[in-house]
Steps between C-alpha positions, in 0.01 A plus 500: 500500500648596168531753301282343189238340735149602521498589824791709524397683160107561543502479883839582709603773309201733398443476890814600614531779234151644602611432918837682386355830346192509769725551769676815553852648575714284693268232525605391144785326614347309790232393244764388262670288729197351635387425110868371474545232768161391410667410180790339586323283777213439290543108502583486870704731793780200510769780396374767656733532770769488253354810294474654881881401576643649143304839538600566836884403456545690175301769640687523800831450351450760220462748754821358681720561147388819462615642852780285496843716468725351163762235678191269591236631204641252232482222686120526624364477138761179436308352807146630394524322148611154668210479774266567176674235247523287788106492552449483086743214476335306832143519440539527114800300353659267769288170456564585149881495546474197817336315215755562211812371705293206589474423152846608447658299748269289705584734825164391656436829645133568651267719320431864689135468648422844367153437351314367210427872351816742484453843655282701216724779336777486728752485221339858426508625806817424614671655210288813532647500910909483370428741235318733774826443744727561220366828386503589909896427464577661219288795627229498198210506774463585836441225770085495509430558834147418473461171542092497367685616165796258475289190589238661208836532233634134584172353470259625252428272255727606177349771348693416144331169472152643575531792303604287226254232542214786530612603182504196333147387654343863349649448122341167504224471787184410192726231389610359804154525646404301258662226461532437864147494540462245193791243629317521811152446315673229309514654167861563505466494134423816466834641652705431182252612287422774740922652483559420147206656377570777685853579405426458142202731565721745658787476251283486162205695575624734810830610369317501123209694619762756687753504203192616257449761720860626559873399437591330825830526652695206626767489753822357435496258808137394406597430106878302596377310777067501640432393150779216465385424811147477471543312156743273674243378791264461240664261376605349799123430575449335161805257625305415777213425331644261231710367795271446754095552303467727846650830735557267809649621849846461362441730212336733722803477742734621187267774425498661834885460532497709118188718664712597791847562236292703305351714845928539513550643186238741559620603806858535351386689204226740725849561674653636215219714377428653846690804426411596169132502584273654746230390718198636425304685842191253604177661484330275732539382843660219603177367696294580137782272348445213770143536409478482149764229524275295714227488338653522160645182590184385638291569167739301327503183649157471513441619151736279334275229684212629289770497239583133523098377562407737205747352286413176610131535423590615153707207452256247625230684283667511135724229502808694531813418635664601867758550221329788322338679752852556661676607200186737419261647724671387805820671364306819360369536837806458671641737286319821526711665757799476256284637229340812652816614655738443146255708319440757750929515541487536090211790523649676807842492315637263721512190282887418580399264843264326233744207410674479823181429660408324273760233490548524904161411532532200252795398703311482791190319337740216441700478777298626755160362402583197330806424808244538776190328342804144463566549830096401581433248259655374152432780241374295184691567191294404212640414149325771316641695756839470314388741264354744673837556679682468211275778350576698855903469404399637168378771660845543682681480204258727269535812824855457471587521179239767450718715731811388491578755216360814590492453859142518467155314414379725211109477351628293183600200755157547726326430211704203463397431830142551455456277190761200648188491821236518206670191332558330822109522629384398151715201616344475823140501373575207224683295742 
């Protein structure tokens, strides 16, 4: 199970949130480790006695440390971090290293029979153990003496990555949905036309539309590097489809490895703005959340099915391209979230999230979307294509420079905006 897959997105984890928040008090934890091995021996209890061995030695051992007086305390962490590299470096990196000096020097040493599939997340796991002994040494945290709890901390599947991921998946679920559904259909054409019509529909008519309202702030990190960026795989995607005439699984493999840099950044930078802002109080439950979430995620999927047969129908009926019901009502469709929540941020006098948003969810239309629909089946680039994503880089370039002076997207540029999408569907209609 991954953290992209299907399963694990629409399946494993609404579950375990909903199991998690059912059950009360102290049963959280027991839940949460239960949820959490599942994980980790999803593909098969081979290293399950390993997880066992790990949590019951560190667990054991922090407990040792911490009553331990200060002649013999600095050695007992030395000896913890050892017995954990140890296991990384034997189930993880030794046929890796057995097989270098063989290359190296002909040794002709025998492989480690350690299994075909390498222990899910134990590089993550084992870390999070010698940072947990370490901060028993040096006295940051007590020794947890419940044992329910420690096994829950060591295991649960990393909550960064999720949260992330969840994040990622709600900014740009109609688009994703979307395309999935049509690679699996077999109308993967759609996909490009589906994410570059959309980001120009975001950029030209969203931002436009939201600019005409209101001056829009624009934050300094989202103006000197979200829109470089997002220009820049932009046109990384139009190198891969003069390259290759299609988003393949190698393309989709860069993406993902740029998907999960940019996931970084983000975390870096929510790092740095944690203390100058504050969390606003929920005003719903948490099981309300897991609710709507559910079946948010539910109506999605199985609209942008109608989505894709609609579309299709349409297509099939007037002649019209896969082409330009992507870039059009596919995209418009698609779209909508973005739309009524940048003009309800500009009325509500909110409008400053407008471009981050914005451009975070263009991002993630490209490398998200676009990554994980290649990693299915070939993405088809067509030629006309070319200038549709050239027209998206416009876009880029015309946001930036628009802002790049006043630090803001004033009305004079939106209608800029406004009549460049004008031109460009007089374009669409003629060609």
């Amino acid at each position: 199970m991954v953290f992209n897959s299907v399963v694990f997105l629409f399946c494993f984890l609404p579950l375990a949130l909903l199991a998690y928040y059912l059950v009360p008090g102290r049963g959280k934890n027991v839940v949460l480790l239960v949820e959490s091995l599942l994980f980790y021996c999803w593909t098969g209890v081979e290293y399950l006695p390993l997880i066992v061995c790990l949590i019951v030695f560190n667990y054991l051992w922090g407990l040792l440390t911490a009553r331990t007086k200060a002649k013999l305390k600095g050695l007992l962490p030395a000896v913890a971090v050892l017995v954990n590299l140890a296991a990384l470096v034997y189930f993880k990196y030794a046929n890796f290293l057995i097989d270098t000096l063989n290359r190296i020097g002909n040794f002709g040493l025998a492989a480690l029979d350690v299994g075909a599939v390498l222990p899910l997340g134990i590089s993550y796991y084992i870390f999070k153990i010698i940072s947990y002994e370490a901060d028993v040494y040096t006295g940051k945290v007590e020794a947890e003496k419940d044992p329910i709890a420690f096994a829950a901390y060591v295991l649960f599947f990393p909550q960064l990555i999720v949260g992330l991921t969840i994040v990622a998946m709600g900014t740009s679920l109609p688009e994703a949905a979307v395309s999935i559904t049509s690679a699996l259909k077999g109308s993967a054409g759609i996909t490009i036309g589906n994410v570059v019509g959309s980001n120009i529909m975001n950029v030209l008519v969203i931002l436009g539309i939201t600019a005409v309202i209101t001056n829009v702030a624009i934050q300094k990190s989202t103006l000197y590097c979200e829109i470089p960026f997002m220009i820049g795989i932009t046109a990384l995607m139009i190198v891969f489809g003069i390259t290759r005439r299609a988003v393949s699984f190698p393309e989709g493999v860069i993406f993902w490895i740029l998907f999960i840099a940019f996931l970084a950044y983000l975390f870096v930078m929510s790092k740095k703005n944690k203390a100058a802002e504050e969390e606003d109080e929920c005003q719903m439950s948490y099981l309300k959340c897991i609710i709507f979430i559910i079946a948010g995620g539910i109506m999605v999927v199985w609209g942008s099915d109608l989505v894709v047969d609609a579309a299709s129908e349409i297509a099939r009926a007037f002649g019209m391209s896969e082409r330009f019901i992507g870039l059009t009502i596919v995209a418009f469709g698609t779209s909508l979230p973005e739309l009524v929540t940048s003009v309800t941020a500009a009325k509500s006098g909110n409008a400053g999230i407008a471009i981050g948003n914005i451009v975070g969810s263009n991002i993630f239309n490209i490398l998200f979307v676009i990554g994980t629909t290649a990693l299915i089946c070939n993405v088809p680039f067509e030629s006309k294509f070319l200038i549709d994503s050239a027209v998206a880089v416009a876009a880029g370039v015309i946001l930036w420079l628009g802002t790049i002076r006043h630090k803001e997207l004033r009305r004079p540029c939106g209608v800029v905006m406004l009549v460049a999408y004008v031109g460009y569907f007089a374009y669409l209609c003629m060609n």
